[in-house]
N, C-alpha and C positions, 0 to 999 in steps of 0.2 A: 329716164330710160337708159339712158351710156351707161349712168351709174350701176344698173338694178343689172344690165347686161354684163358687164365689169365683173360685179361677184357672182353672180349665174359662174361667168367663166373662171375664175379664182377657188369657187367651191368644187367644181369640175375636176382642176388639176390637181386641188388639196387630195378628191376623193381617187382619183386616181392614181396616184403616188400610193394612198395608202392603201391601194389594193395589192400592188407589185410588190410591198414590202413583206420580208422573213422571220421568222424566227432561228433565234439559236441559242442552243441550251448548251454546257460546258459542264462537264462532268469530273474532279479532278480529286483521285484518289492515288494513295501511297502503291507499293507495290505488293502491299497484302489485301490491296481492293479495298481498303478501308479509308470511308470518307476524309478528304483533309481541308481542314478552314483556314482564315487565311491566306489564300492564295488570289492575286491581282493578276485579274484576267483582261486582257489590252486587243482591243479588235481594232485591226488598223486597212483600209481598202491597199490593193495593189497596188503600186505606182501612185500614193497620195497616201504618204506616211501620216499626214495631218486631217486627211479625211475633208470633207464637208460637213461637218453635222455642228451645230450651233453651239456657240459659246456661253456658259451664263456669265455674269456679272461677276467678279470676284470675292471671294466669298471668307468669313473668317469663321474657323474651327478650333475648339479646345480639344487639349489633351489633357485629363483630368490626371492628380495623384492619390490615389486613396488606396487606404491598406497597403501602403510600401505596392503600390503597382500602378502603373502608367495606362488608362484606361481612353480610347482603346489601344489594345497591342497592335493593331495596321492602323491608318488613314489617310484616305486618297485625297490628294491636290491637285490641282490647276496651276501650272506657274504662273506667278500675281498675285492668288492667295494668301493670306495671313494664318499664321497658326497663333495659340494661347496656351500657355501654360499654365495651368492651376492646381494651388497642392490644397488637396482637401483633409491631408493629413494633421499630426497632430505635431508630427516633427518638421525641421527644418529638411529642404530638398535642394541639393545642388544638376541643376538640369542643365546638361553638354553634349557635343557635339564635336566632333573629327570629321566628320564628314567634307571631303569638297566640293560637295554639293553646296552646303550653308553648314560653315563651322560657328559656333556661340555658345554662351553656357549664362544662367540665371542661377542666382541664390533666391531661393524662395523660402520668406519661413510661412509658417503654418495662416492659412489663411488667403494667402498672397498670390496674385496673378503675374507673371510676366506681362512687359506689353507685347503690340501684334507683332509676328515677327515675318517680313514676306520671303516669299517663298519662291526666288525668280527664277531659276532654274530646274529643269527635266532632272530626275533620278533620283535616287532612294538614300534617305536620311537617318543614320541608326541612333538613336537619341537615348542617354544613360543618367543614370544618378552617379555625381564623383560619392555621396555619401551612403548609398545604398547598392550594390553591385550586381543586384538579381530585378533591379526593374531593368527595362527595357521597351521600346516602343520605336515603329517604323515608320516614317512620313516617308510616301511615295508619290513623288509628284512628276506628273505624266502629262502630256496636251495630245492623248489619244481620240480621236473621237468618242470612241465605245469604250470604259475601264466602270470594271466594281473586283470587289473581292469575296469568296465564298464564305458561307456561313459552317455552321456543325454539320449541314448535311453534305459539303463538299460541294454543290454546284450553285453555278452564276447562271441567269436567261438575260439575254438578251432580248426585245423587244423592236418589232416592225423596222429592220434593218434593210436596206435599198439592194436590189438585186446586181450582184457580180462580184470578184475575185477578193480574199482576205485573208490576213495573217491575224492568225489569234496566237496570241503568245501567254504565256503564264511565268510569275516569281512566284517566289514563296522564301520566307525568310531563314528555311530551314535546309534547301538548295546549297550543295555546294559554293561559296565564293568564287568568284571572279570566272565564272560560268558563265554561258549567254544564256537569256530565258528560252524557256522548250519554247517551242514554234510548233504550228501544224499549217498549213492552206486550208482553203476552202472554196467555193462559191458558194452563194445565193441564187435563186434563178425566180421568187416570187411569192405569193400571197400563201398556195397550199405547201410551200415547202418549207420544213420544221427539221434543222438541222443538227446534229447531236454530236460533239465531238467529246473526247473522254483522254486525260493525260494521268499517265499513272509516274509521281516522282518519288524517286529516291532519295527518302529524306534525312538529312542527320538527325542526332540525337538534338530533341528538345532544352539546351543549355542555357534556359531564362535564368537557371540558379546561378549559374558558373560561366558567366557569359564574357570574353575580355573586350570590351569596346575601344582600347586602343590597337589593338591591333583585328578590328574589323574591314572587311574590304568598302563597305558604304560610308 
């Protein structure tokens, strides 16, 4: 009976939490209103930079190279994550790092996987070919509670997010350097509210070709 009363009251507060929670949709276009992808969208509550919202497990992720390009060009992490490097190419790949976030570099020839490499530190990692100078690819590793990045249509949603105050922030790899990311506020206030915020940035020129990673700010 205790027991069977127990989850009565357990499914109760489950169902009730998930009545009070929001929606929020992120819209994040250039300044000619044209969708942009790409862009790591970081929802963080006020006064609880690190949020409450549950941790998974740490997790490992490849970064694939094929066709002379770093696939994908963003990917989000978790600090304690492991990343992989793998050249599916046909040529040998020198994959490096300047960053102070996690500086290293791997000789890969064709075939070849680096091993995991972890990822323990918060902030964005610009990752290059010393043999190829047009790949290019960004680990950004963040412990936000809410973080994804937009696709070709330019927006992130957010799902069933806890009612009260938030900074939604946005990068984009194509942001000015040594910028801070655009910020907005917000609240949440509950189950029927579906909130919609929209960032238009000004972006440089797309320089995957002509790209100098020693003198990049990540």
């Amino acid at each position: 009976m205790r027991t069977t009363r127990w989850l009565v009251a357990v499914l109760a507060l489950m169902a009730a939490a998930g009545s009070s929670a929001a929606d929020l949709n992120v819209r994040i276009a250039d300044d000619h209103g044209k969708a942009v992808a790409d862009a790591v969208v970081t929802v963080l509550p006020q006064g609880d930079p690190k949020g409450a919202a549950l941790r998974a497990a740490p997790s490992i992720r490849t970064i694939d190279q094929k066709n002379l390009t770093f696939i994908p060009y963003i990917e989000i992490f978790r600090p304690g994550d492991k990343v992989v490097f793998r050249n599916s190419d046909k040529t040998r790949h020198h994959v490096y790092s300047f960053s102070p976030v996690k500086a290293f570099e791997f000789v890969l020839a064709p075939g070849e996987s680096s091993p995991p490499l972890v990822l323990d530190k918060s902030g964005v990692i610009a990752v290059g070919c010393n043999i190829h100078d047009m790949m290019i690819t960004y680990l950004y590793v963040s412990d936000a509670p809410w973080i994804a990045h937009s696709g070709a249509n330019g927006q992130v949603v957010f799902h069933d997010l806890p009612p009260g105050p938030y900074n939604v922030r946005v990068w984009q790899p194509r942001l000015r350097p040594n910028k801070p990311d655009l910020a907005q506020s917000m609240t949440l206030v509950g189950a029927s509210e579906a909130k919609a915020l929209t960032f238009n940035l000004q972006l440089l020129p797309d320089s995957r070709h002509e790209f100098d990673r020693e003198h990049t700010s990540y």
